[in-house]
Biopython code that builds the backbone (N, CA, C, O; Angstrom):
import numpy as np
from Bio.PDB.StructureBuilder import StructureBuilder

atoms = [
    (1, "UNK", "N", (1.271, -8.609, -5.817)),
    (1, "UNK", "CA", (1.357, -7.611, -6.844)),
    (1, "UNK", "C", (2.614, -7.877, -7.654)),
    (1, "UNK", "O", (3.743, -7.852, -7.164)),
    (2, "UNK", "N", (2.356, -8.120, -8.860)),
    (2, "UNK", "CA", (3.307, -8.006, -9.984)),
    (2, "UNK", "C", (4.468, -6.755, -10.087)),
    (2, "UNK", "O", (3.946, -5.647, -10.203)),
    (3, "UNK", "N", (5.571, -6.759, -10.069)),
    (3, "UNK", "CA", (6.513, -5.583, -10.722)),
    (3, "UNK", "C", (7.295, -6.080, -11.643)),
    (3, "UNK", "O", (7.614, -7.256, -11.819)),
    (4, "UNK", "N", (7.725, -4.729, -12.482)),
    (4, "UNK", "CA", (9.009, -5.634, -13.850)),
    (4, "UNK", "C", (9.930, -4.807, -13.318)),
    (4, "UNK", "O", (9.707, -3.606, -13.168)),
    (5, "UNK", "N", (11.320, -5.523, -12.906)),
    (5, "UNK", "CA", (12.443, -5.055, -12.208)),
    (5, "UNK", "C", (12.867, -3.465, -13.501)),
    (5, "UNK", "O", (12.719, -3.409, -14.722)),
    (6, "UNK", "N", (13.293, -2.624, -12.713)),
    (6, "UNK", "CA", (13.760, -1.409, -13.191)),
    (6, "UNK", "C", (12.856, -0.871, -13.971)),
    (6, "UNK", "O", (13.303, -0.348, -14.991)),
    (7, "UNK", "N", (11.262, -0.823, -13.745)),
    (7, "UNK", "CA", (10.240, -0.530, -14.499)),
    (7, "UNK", "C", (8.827, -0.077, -13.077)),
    (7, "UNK", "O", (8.600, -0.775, -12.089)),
    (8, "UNK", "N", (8.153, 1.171, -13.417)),
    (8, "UNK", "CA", (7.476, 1.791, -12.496)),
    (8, "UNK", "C", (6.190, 0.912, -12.171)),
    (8, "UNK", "O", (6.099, 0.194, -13.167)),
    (9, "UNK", "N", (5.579, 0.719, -11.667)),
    (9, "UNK", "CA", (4.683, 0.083, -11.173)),
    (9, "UNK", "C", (3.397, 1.101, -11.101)),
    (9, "UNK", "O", (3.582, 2.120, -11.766)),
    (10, "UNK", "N", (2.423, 1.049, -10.584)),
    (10, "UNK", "CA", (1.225, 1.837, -10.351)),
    (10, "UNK", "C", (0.028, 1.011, -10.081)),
    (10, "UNK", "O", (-0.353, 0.125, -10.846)),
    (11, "UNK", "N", (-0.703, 1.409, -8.680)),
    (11, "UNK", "CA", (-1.292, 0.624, -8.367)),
    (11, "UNK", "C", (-2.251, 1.512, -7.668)),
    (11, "UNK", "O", (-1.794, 2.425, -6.981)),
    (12, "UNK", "N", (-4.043, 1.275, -7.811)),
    (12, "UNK", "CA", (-4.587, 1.985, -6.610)),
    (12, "UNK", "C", (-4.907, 1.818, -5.210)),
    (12, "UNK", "O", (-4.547, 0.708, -4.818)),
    (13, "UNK", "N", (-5.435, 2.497, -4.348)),
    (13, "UNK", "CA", (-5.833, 1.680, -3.139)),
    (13, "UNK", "C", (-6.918, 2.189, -2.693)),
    (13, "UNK", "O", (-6.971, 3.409, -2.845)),
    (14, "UNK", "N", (-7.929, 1.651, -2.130)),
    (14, "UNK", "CA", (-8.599, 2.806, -1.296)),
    (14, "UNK", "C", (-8.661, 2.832, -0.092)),
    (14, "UNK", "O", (-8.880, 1.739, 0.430)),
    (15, "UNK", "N", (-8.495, 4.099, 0.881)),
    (15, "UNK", "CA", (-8.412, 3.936, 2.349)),
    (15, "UNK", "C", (-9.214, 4.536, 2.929)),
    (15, "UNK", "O", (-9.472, 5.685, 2.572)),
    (16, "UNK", "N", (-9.686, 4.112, 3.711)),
    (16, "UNK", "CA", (-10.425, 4.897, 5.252)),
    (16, "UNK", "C", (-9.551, 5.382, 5.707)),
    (16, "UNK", "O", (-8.650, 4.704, 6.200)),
    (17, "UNK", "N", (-9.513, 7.289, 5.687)),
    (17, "UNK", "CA", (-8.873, 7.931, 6.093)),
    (17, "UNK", "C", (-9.380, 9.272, 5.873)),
    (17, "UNK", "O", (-10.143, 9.603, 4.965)),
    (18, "UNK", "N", (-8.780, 10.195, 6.991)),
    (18, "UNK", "CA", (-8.946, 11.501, 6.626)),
    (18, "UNK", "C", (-7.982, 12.287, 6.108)),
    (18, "UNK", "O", (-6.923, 12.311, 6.734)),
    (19, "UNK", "N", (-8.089, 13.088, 4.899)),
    (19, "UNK", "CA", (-6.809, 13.822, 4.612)),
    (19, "UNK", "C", (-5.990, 14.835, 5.688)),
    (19, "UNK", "O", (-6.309, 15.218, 6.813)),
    (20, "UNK", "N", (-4.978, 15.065, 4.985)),
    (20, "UNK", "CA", (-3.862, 14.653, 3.974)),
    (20, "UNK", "C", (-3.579, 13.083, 5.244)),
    (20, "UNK", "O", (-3.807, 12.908, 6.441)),
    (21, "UNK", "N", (-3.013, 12.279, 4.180)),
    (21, "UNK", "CA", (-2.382, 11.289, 4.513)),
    (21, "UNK", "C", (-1.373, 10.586, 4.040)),
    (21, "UNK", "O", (-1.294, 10.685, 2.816)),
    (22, "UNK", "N", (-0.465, 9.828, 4.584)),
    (22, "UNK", "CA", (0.974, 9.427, 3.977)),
    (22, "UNK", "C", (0.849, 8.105, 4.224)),
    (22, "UNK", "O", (0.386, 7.547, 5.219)),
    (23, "UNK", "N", (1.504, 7.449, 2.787)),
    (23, "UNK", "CA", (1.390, 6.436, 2.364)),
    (23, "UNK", "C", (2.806, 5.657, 1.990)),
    (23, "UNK", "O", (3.486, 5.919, 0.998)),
    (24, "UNK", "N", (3.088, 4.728, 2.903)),
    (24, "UNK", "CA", (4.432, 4.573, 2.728)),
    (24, "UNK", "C", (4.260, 2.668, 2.120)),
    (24, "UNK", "O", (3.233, 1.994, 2.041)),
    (25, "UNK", "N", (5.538, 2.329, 1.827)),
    (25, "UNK", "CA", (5.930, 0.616, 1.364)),
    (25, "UNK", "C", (6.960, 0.373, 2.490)),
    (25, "UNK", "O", (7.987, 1.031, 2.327)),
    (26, "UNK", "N", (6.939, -0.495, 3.713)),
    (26, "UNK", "CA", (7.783, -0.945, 4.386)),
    (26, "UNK", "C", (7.623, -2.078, 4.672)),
    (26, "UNK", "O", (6.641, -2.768, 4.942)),
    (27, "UNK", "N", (9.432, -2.356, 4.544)),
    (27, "UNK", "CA", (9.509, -4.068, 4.652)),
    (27, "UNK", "C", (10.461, -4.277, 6.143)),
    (27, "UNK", "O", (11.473, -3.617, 6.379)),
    (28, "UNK", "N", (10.076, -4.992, 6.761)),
    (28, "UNK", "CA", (11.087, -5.552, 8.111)),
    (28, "UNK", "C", (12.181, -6.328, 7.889)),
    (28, "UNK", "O", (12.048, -7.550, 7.949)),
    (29, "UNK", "N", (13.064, -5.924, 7.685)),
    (29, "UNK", "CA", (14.636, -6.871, 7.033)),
    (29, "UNK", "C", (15.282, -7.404, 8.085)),
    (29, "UNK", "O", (16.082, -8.312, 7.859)),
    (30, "UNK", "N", (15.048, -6.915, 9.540)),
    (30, "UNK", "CA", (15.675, -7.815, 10.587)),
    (30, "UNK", "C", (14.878, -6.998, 12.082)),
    (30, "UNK", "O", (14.423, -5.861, 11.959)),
    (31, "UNK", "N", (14.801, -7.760, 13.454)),
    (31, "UNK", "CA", (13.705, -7.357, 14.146)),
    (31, "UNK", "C", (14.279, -5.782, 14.700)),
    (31, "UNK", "O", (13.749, -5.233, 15.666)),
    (32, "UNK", "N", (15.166, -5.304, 14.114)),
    (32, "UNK", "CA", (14.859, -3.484, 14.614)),
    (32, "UNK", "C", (15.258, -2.484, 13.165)),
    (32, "UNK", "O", (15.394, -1.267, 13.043)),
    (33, "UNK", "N", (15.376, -3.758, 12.063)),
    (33, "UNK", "CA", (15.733, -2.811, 10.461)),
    (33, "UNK", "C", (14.244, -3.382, 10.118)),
    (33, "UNK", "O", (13.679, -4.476, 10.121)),
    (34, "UNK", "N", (13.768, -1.343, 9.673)),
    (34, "UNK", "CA", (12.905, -1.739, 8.527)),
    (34, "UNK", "C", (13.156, -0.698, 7.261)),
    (34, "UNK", "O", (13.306, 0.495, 7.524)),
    (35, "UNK", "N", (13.186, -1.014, 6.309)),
    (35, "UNK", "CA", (13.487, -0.353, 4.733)),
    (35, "UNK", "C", (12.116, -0.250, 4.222)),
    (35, "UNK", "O", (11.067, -0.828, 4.506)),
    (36, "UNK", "N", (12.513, 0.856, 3.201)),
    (36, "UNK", "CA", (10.866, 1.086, 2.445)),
    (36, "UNK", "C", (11.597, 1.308, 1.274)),
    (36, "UNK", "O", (12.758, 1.664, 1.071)),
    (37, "UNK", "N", (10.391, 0.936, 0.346)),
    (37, "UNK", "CA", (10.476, 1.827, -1.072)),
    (37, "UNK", "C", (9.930, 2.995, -0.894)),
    (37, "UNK", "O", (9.102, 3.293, -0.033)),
    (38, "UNK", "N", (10.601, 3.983, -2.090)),
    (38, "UNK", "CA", (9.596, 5.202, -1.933)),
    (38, "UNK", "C", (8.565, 5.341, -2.739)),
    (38, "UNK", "O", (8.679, 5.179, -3.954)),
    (39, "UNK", "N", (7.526, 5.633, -2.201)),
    (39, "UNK", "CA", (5.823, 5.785, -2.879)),
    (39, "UNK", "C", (5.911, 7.017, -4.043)),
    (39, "UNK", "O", (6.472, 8.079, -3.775)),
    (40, "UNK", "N", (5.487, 6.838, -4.951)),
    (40, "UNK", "CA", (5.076, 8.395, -5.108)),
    (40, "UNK", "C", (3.465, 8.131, -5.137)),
    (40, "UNK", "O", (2.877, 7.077, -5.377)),
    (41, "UNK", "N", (2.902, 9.501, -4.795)),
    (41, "UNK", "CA", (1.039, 9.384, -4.464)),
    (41, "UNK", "C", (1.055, 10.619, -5.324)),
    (41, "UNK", "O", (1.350, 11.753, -4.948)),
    (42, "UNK", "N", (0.561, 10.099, -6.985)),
    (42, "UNK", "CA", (0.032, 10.875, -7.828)),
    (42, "UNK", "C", (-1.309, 11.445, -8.164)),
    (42, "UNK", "O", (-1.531, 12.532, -8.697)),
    (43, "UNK", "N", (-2.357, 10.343, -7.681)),
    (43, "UNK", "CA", (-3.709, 11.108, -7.452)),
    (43, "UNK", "C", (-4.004, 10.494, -6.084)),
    (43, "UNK", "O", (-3.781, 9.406, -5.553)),
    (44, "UNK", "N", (-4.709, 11.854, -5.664)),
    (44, "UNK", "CA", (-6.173, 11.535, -4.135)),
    (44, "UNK", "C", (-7.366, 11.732, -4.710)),
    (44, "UNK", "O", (-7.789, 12.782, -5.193)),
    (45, "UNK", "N", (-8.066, 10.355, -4.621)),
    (45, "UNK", "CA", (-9.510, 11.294, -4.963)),
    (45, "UNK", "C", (-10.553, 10.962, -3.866)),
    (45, "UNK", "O", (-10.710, 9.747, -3.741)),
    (46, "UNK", "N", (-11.368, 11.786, -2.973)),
    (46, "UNK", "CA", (-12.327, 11.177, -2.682)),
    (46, "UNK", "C", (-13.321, 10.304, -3.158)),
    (46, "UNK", "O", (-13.865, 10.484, -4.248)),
    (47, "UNK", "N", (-13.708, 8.969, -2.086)),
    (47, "UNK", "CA", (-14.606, 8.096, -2.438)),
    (47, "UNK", "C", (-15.145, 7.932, -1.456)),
    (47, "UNK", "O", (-15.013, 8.578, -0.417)),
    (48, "UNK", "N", (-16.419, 6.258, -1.853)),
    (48, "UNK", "CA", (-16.891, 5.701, -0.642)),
    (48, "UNK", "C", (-16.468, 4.477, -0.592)),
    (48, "UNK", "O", (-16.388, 3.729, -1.566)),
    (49, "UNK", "N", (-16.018, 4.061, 1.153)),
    (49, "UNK", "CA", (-15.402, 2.754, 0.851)),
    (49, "UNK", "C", (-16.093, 1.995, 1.946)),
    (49, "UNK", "O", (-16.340, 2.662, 2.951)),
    (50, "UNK", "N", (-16.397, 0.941, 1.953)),
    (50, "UNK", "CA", (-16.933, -0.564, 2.222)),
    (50, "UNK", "C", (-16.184, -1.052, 3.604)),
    (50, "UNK", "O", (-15.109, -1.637, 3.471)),
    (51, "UNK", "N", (-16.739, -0.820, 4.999)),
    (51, "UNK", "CA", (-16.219, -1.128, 6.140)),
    (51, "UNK", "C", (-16.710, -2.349, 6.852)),
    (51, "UNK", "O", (-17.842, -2.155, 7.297)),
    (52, "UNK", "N", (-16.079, -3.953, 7.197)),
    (52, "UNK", "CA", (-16.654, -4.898, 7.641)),
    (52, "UNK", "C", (-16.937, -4.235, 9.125)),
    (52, "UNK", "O", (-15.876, -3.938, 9.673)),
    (53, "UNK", "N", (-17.905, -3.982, 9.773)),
    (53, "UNK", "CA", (-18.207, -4.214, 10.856)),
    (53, "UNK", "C", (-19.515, -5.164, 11.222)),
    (53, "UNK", "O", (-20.653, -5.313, 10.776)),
    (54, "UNK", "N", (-18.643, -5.765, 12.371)),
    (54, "UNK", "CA", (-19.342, -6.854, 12.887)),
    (54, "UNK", "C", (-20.118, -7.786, 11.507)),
    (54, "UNK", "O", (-19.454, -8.092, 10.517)),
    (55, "UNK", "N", (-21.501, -8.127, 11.643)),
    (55, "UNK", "CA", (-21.969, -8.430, 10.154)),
    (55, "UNK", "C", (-22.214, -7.996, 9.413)),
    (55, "UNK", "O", (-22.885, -8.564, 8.551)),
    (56, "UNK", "N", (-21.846, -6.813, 9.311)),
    (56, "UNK", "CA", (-22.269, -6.386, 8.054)),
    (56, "UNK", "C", (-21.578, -5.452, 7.659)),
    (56, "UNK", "O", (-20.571, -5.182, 8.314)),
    (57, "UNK", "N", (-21.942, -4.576, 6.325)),
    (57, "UNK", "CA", (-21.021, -3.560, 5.945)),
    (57, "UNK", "C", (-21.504, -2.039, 5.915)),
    (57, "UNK", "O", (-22.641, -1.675, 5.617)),
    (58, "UNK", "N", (-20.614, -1.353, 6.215)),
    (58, "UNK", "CA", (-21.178, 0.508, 6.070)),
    (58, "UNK", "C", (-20.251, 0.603, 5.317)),
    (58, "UNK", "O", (-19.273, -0.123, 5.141)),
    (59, "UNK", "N", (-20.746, 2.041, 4.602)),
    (59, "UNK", "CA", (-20.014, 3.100, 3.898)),
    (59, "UNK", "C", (-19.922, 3.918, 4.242)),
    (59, "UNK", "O", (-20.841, 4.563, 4.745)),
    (60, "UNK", "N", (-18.410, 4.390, 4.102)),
    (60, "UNK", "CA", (-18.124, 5.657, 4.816)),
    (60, "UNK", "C", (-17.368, 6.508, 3.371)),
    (60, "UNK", "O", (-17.096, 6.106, 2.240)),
    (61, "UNK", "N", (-17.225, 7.700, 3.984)),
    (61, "UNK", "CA", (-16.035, 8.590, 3.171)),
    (61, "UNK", "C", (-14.609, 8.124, 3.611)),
    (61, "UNK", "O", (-14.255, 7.837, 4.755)),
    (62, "UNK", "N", (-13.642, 8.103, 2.126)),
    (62, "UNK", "CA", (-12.419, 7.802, 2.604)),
    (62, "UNK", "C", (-12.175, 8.425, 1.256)),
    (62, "UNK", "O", (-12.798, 9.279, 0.625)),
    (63, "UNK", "N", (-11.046, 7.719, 0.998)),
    (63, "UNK", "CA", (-10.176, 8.527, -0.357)),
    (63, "UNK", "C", (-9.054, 7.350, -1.326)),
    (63, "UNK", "O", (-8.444, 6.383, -0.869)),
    (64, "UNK", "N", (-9.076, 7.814, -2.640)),
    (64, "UNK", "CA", (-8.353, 6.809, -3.239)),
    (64, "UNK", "C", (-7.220, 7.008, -3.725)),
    (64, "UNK", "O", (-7.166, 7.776, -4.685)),
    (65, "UNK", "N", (-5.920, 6.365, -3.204)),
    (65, "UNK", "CA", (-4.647, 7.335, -3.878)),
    (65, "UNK", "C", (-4.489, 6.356, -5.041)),
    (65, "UNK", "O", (-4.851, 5.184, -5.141)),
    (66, "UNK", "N", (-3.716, 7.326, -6.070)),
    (66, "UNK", "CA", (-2.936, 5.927, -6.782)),
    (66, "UNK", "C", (-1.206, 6.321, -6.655)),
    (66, "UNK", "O", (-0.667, 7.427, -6.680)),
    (67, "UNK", "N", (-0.639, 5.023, -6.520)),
    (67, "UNK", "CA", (0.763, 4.634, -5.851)),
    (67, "UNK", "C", (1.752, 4.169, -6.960)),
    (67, "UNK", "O", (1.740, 3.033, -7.435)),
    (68, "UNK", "N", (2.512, 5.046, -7.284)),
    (68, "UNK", "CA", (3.799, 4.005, -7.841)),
    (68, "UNK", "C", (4.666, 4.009, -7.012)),
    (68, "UNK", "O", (4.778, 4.648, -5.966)),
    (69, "UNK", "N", (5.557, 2.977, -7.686)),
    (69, "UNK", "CA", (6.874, 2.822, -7.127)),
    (69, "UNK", "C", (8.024, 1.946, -8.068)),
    (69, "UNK", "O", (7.643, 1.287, -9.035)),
    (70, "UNK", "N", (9.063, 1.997, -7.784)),
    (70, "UNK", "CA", (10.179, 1.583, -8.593)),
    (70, "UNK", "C", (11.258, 0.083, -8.216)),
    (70, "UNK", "O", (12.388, 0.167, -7.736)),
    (71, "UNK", "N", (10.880, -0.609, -8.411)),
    (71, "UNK", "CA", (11.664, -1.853, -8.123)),
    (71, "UNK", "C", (13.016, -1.966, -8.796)),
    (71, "UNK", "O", (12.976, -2.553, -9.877)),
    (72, "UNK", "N", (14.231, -1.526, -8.394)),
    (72, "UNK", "CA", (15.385, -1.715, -8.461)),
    (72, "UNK", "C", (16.735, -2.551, -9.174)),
    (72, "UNK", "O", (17.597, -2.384, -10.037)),
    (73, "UNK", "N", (16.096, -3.941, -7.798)),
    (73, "UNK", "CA", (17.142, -4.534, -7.627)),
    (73, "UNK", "C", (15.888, -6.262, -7.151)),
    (73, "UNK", "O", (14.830, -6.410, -6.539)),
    (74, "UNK", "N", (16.818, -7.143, -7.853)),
    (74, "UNK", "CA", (16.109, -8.143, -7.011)),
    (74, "UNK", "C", (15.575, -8.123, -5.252)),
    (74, "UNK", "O", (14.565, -8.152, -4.548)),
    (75, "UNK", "N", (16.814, -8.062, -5.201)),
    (75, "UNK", "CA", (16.604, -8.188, -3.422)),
    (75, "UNK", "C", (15.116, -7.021, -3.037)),
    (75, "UNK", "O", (14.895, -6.990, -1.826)),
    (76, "UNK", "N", (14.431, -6.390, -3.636)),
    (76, "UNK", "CA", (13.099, -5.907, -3.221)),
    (76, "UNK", "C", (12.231, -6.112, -3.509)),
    (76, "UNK", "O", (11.288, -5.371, -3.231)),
    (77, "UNK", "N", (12.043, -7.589, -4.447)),
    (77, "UNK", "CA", (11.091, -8.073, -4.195)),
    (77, "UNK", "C", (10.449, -8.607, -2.697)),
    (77, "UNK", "O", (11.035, -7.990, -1.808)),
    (78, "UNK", "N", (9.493, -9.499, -2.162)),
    (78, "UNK", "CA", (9.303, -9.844, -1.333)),
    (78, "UNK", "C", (7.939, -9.043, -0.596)),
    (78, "UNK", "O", (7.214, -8.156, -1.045)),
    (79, "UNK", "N", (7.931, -9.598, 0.428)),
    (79, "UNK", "CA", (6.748, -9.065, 1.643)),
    (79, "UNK", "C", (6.650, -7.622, 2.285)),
    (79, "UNK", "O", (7.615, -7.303, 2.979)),
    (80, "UNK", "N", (5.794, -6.854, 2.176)),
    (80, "UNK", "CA", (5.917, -5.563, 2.487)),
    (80, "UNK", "C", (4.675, -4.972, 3.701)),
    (80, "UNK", "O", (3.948, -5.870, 4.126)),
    (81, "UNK", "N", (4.454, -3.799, 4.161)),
    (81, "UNK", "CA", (3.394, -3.865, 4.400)),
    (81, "UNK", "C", (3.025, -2.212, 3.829)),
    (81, "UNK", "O", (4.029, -1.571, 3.519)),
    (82, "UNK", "N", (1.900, -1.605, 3.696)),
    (82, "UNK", "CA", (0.962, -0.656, 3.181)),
    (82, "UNK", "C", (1.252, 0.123, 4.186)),
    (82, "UNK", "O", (1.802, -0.677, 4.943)),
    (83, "UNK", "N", (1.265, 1.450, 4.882)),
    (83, "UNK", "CA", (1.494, 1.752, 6.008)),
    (83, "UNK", "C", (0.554, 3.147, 5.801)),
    (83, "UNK", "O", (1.072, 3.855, 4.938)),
    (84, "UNK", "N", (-0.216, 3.511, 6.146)),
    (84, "UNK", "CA", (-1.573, 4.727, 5.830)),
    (84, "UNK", "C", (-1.316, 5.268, 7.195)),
    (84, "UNK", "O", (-1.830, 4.819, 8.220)),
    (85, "UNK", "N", (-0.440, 6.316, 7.126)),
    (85, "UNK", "CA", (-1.261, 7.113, 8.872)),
    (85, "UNK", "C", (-1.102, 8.437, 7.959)),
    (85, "UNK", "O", (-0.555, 8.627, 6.873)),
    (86, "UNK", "N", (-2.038, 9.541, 9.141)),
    (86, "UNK", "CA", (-2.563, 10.579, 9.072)),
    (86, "UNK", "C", (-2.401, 11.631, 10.248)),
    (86, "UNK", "O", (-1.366, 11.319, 10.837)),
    (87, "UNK", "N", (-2.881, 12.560, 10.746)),
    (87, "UNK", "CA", (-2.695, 13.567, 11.849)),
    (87, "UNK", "C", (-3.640, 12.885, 12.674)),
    (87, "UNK", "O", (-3.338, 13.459, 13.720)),
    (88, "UNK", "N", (-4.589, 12.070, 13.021)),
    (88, "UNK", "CA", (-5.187, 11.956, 13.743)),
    (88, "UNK", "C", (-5.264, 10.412, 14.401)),
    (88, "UNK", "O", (-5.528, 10.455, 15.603)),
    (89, "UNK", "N", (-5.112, 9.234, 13.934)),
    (89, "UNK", "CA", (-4.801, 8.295, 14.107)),
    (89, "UNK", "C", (-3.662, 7.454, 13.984)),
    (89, "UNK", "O", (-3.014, 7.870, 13.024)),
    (90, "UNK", "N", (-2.995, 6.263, 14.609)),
    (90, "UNK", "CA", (-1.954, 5.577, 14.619)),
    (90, "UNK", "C", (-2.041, 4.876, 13.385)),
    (90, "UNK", "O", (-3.178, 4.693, 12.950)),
    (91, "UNK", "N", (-1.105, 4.460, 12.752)),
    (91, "UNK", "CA", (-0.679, 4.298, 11.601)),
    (91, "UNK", "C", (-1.747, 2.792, 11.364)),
    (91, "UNK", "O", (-1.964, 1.990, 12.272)),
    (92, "UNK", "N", (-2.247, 2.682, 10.105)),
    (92, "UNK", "CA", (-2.480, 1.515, 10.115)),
    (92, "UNK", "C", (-2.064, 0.894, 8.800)),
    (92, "UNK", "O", (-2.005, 1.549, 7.759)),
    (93, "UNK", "N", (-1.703, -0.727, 8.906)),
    (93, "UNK", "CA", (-1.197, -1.321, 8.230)),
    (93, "UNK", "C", (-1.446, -2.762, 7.258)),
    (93, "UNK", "O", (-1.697, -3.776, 7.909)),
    (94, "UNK", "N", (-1.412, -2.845, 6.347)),
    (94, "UNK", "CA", (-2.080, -4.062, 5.318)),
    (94, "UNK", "C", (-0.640, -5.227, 4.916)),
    (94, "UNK", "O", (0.346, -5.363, 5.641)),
    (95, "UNK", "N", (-0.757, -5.589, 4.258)),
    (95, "UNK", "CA", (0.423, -7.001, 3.816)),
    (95, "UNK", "C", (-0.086, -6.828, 2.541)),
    (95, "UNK", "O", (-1.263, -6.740, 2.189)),
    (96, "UNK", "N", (1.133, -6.781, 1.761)),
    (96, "UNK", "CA", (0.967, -6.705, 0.293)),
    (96, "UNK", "C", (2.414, -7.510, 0.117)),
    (96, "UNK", "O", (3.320, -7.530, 0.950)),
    (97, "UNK", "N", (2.395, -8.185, -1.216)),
    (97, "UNK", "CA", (3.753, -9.018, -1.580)),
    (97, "UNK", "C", (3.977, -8.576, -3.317)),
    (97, "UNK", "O", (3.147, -8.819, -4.193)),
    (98, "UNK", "N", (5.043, -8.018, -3.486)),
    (98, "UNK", "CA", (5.875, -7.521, -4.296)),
    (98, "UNK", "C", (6.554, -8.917, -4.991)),
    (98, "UNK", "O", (7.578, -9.262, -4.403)),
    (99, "UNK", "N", (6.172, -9.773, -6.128)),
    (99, "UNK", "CA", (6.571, -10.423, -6.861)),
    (99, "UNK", "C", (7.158, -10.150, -8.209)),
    (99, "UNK", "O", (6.740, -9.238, -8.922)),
    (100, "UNK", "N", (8.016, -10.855, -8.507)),
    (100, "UNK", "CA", (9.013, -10.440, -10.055)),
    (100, "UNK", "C", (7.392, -10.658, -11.132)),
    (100, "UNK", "O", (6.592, -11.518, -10.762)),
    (101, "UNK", "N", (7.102, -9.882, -12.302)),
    (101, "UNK", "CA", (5.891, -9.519, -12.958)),
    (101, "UNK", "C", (5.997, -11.298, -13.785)),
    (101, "UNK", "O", (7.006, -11.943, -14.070)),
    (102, "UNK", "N", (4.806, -11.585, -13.937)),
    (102, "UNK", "CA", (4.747, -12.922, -14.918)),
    (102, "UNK", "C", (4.874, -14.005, -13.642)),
    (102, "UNK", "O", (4.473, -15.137, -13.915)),
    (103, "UNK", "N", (5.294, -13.836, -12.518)),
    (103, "UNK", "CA", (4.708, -14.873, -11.439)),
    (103, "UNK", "C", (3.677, -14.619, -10.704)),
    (103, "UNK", "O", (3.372, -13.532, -10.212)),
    (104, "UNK", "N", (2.737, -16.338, -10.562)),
    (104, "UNK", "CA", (1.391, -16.052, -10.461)),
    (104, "UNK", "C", (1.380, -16.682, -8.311)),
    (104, "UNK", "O", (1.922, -17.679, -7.833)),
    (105, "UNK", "N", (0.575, -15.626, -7.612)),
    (105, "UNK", "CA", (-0.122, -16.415, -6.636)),
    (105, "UNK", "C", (-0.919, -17.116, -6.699)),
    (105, "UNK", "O", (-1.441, -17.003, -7.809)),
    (106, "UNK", "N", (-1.462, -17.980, -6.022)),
    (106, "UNK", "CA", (-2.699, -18.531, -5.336)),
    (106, "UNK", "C", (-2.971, -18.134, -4.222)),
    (106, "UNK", "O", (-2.155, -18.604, -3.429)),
    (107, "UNK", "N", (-3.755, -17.458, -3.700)),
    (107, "UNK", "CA", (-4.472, -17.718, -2.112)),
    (107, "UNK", "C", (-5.625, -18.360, -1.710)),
    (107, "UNK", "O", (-5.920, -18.411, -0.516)),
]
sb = StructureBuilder()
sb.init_structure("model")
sb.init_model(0)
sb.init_chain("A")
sb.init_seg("    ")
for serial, (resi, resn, name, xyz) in enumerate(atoms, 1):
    if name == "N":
        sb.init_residue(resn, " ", resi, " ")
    sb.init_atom(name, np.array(xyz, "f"), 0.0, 1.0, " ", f" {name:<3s}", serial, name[0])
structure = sb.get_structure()
């Protein structure tokens, strides 16, 4: 994901989850420091989202936030992870990478 340093970002996601749920940006800076940006979660909307099991796929109910956040300072660019927990389940977590805006991946 693209950011322009000292400029808001906004991005959606959709999760398998039940509301309310909290949506955090954390990065591991050394094996017992971890730092986050702070999220803001401006819309929830319910949806249906697309679950790999085994071969094939179901749809379930989940919900779609959309996420900004504020990139600073160089040093926050880099590797992050998505962090979605809720009242009922253990937190679960995705890999997202925070690049300076105008540089391109490949995967």
């Amino acid at each position: 994901m693209a950011a322009r340093l000292g400029h808001v970002t906004t991005f959606s996601q959709k999760i398998y989850s039940v509301s309310p749920v909290n949506v955090t940006l954390e990065r591991q800076t050394s094996a017992s420091l971890n730092t986050s940006i702070n999220l803001t979660t401006t819309d929830v909307k319910q949806t249906r989202v697309a679950l790999n099991v085994f071969d094939s796929v179901v749809e379930a109910d989940g919900i779609t936030v959309v996420l900004s956040f504020n990139i600073s300072s160089k040093e926050e660019y880099g590797e992050y992870q998505i962090v979605v927990a809720n009242n009922v389940m253990p937190a679960a977590r995705r890999a997202i990478e925070i690049v300076p805006e105008g540089i391109t991946l490949y995967t």
